[in-house]
C-alpha positions as CSV (number, residue, x, y, z in Angstrom):
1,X,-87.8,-2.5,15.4
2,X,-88.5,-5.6,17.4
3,X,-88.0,-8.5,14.3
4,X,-84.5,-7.4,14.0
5,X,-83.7,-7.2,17.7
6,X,-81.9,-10.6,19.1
7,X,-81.7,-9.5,22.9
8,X,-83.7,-7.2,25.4
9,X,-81.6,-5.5,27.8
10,X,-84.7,-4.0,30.2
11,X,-82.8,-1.4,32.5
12,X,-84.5,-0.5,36.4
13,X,-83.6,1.8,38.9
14,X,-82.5,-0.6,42.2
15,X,-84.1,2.3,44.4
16,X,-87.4,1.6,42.8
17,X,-86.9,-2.1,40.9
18,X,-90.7,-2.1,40.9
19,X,-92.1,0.9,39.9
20,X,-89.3,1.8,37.5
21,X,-90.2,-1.8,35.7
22,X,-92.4,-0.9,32.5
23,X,-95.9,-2.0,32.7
24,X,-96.8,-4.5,29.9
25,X,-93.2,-5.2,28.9
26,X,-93.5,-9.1,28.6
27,X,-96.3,-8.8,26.3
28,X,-94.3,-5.8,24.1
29,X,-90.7,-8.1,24.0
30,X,-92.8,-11.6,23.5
31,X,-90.0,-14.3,23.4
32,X,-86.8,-12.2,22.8
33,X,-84.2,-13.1,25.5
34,X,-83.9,-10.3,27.8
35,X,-81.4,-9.0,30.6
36,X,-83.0,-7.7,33.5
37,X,-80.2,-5.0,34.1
38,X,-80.8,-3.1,37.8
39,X,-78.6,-0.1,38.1
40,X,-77.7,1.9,40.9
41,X,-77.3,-0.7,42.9
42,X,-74.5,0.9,44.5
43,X,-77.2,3.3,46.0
44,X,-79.8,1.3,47.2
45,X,-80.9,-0.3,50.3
46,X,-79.4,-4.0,49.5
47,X,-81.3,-6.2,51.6
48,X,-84.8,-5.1,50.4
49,X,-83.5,-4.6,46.2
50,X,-82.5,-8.2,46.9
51,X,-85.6,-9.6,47.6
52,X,-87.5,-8.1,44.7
53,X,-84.5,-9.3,42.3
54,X,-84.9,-13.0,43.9
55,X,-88.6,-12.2,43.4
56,X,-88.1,-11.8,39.4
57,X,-85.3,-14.5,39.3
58,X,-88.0,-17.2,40.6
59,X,-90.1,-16.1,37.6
60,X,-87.1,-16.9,35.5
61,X,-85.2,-13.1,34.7
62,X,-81.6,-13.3,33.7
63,X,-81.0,-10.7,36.8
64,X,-78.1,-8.4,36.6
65,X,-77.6,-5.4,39.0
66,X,-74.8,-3.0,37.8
67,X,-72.5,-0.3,39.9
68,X,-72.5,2.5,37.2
69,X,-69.9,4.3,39.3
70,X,-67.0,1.9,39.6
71,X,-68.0,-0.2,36.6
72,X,-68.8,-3.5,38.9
73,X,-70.4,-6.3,36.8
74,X,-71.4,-4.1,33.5
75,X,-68.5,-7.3,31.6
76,X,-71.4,-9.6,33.0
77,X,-73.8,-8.1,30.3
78,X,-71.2,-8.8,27.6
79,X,-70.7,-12.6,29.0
80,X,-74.3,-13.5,28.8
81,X,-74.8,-11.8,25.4
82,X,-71.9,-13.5,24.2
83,X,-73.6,-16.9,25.2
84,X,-76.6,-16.1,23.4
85,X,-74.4,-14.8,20.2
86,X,-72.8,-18.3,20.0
87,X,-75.9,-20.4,20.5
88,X,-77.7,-17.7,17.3
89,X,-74.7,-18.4,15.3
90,X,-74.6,-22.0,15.5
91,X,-77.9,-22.1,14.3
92,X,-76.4,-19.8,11.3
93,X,-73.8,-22.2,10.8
94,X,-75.9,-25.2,10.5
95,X,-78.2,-23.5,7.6
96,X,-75.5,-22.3,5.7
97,X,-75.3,-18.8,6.8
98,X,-72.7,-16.4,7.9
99,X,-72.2,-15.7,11.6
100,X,-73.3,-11.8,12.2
101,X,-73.4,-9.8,15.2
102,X,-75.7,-10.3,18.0
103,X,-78.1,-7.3,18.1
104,X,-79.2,-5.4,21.6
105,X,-82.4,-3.2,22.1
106,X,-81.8,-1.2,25.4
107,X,-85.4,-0.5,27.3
108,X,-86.0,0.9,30.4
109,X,-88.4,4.0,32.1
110,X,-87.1,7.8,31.9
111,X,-83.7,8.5,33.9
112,X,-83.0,4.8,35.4
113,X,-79.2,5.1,33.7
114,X,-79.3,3.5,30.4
115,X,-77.2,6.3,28.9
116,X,-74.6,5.7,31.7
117,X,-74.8,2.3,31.1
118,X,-74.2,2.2,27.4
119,X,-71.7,4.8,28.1
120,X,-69.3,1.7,30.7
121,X,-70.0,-0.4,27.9
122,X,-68.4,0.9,25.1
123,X,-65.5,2.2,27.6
124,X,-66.1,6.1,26.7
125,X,-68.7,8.5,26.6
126,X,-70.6,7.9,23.3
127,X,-74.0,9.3,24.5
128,X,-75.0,12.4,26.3
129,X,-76.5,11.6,30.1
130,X,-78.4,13.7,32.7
131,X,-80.4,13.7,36.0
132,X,-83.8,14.5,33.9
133,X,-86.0,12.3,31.6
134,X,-86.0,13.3,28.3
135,X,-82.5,13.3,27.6
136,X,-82.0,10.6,24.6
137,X,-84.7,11.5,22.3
138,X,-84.2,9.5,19.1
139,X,-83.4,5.5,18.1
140,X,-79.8,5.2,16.9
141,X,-77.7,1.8,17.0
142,X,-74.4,2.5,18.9
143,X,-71.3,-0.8,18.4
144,X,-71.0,-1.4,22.7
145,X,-69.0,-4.5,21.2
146,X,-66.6,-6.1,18.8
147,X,-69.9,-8.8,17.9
148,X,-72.5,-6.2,19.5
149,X,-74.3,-3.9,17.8
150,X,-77.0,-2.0,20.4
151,X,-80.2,0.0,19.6
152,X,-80.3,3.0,22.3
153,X,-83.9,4.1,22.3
154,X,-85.3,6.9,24.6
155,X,-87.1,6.3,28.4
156,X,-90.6,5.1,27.8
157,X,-93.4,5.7,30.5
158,X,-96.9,3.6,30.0
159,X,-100.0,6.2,28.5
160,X,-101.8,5.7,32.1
161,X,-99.9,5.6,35.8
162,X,-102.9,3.8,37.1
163,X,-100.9,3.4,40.7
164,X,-100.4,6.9,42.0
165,X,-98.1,5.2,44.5
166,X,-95.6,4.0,42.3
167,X,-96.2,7.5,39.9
168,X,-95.0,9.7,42.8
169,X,-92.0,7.3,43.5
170,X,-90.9,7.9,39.4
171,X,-91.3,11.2,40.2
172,X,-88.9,11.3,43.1
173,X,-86.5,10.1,41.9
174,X,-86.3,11.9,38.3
175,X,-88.3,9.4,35.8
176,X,-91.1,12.5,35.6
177,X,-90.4,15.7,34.5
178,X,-90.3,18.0,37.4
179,X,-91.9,21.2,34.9
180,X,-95.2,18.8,35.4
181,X,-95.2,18.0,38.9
182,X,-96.6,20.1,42.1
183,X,-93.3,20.5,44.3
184,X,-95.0,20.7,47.4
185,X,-97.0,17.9,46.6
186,X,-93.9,16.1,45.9
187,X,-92.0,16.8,49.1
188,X,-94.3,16.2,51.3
189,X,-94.9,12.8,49.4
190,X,-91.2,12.5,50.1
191,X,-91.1,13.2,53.7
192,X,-94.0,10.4,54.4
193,X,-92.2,8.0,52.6
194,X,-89.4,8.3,54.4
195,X,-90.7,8.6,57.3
196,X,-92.2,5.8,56.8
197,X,-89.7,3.7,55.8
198,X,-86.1,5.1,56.8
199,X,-87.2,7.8,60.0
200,X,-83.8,7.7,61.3
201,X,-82.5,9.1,57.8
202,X,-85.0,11.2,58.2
203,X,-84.2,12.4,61.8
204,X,-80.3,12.2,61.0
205,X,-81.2,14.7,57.9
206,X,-83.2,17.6,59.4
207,X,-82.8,16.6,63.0
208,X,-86.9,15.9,63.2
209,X,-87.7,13.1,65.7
210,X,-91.0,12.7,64.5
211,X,-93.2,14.3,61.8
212,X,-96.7,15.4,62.0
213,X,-98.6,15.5,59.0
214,X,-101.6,17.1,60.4
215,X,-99.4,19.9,60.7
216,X,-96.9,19.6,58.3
217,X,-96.2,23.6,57.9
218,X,-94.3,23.1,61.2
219,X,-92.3,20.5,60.0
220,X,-91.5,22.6,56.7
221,X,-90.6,25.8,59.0
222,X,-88.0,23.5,61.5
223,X,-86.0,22.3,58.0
224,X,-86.1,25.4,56.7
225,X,-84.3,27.1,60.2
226,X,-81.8,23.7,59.7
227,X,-80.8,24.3,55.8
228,X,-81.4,27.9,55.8
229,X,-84.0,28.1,53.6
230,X,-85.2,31.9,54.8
231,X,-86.1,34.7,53.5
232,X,-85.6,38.4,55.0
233,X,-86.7,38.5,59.1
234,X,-86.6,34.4,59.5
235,X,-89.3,34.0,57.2
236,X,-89.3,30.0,55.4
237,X,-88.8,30.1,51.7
238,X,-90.8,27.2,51.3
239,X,-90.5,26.7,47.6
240,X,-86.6,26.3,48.6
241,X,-87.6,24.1,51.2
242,X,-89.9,22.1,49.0
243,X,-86.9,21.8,46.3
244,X,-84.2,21.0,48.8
245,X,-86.2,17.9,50.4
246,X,-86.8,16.6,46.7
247,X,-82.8,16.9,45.7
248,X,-82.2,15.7,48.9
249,X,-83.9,12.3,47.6
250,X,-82.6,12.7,44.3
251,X,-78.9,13.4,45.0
252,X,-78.6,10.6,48.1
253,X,-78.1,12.9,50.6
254,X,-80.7,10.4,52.7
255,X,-78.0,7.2,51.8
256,X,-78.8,3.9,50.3
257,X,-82.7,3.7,50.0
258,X,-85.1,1.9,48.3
259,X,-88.4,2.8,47.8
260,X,-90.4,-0.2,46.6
261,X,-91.5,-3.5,48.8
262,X,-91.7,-7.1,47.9
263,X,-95.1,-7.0,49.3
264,X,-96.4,-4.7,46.9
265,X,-95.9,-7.3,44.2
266,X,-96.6,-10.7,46.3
């Protein structure tokens, strides 16, 4: 659908603007102008979001990080279409044609919000969101604007996650189906990186002052006792546990986090 597309809005997650950014996208859009749209802003950890968005306005992205929940800057996307629109129909103008309506692809990896996004554009709900990939299944052009005219299209993930790193972060936070994914793998993938990274969210969480992943059935059993994940005679339900730690990432319970690092790009 690409020859009739006019604009590229490319849609990341700002917990994970690098992992959540599709592999080989400049060589799929070519030239078409594109909006770098980062969403969830309102839930990530500011200071390091900002310095990969600086990192991809130096290499010349129109950068536009969103706050789905309140609406904050989603008229930003209109304003810089809208500049675009009147350059394109100049152009008409001086061959003789009719101005037309400027017209939008939406891009972006499974579950990073572009159904809640298209959603604060048109001002109501016109398609159906979730907290699970696979949602939006099919193509269909949706009118976000009076001179806008946008092609939804479903989350696309590359044929190969050749970084396993950046694979387990998509599947943290909800761009992988969970049906696929080893849970206890998953939260225990969850509990380095944030120990790693945030261990005070970590500690302020489960109450665990510092985790030991040589024995990490310990660490499983003391959050278990603290959300009361047990079964009959004080007995950890670890596939509860193992489910709780992964919403816990999911939902926000840990705060504003973000997973990726400029220096994983640079």
């Amino acid at each position: 659908k690409l020859d009739l597309i006019d604009i590229i809005y490319e849609v990341i997650d700002a917990r994970m603007p690098l992992s959540s950014k599709i592999v080989d996208i400049d060589n799929l859009v070519k030239n078409k102008p594109r909006i770098l749209v980062v969403t969830k802003y309102d839930i990530c950890d500011k200071p390091e979001t900002d310095k990969i968005l600086s990192f991809y306005k130096e290499k010349g992205y129109t950068v536009i990080p969103v706050d789905l929940v309140n609406g904050k800057n989603v008229g930003q996307i209109i304003k810089e279409s809208e500049t675009l629109l009147k350059e394109m129909n100049d152009k008409r103008k001086e061959k003789g044609l009719k101005p037309r309506n400027i017209r939008a692809l939406i891009v972006g990896a499974p579950n990073v919000g572009k159904s809640t996004l298209i959603n604060r554009l048109v001002g109501k709900k016109v398609t159906t969101t979730g907290d699970k990939p696979g949602v939006t299944k099919n193509l269909g052009w949706i009118r976000i604007h009076k001179n806008i005219d946008l092609l939804d299209s479903p989350g696309i993930l590359w044929p190969k996650l050749e970084n396993q790193y950046q694979a387990m972060i998509l599947a943290s936070l909800s761009s992988i189906k969970e049906e696929i994914l080893d849970e206890q793998e998953l939260a225990i993938f969850v509990l380095k990186i944030m120990n790693h990274l945030y261990p005070m969210k970590l500690q302020e969480r489960y109450g665990i002052d510092d985790i030991q992943f040589d024995e990490v059935e310990t660490t499983i059993e003391m959050i278990a006792k603290k959300r009361g994940a047990l079964k009959k005679g004080g007995i950890p339900d670890y596939d509860k546990v193992y489910h709780i730690i992964i919403r816990d990432l999911k939902d926000g319970n840990f705060g504003n986090i973000t997973l990726d690092r400029l220096k994983d790009i640079c």
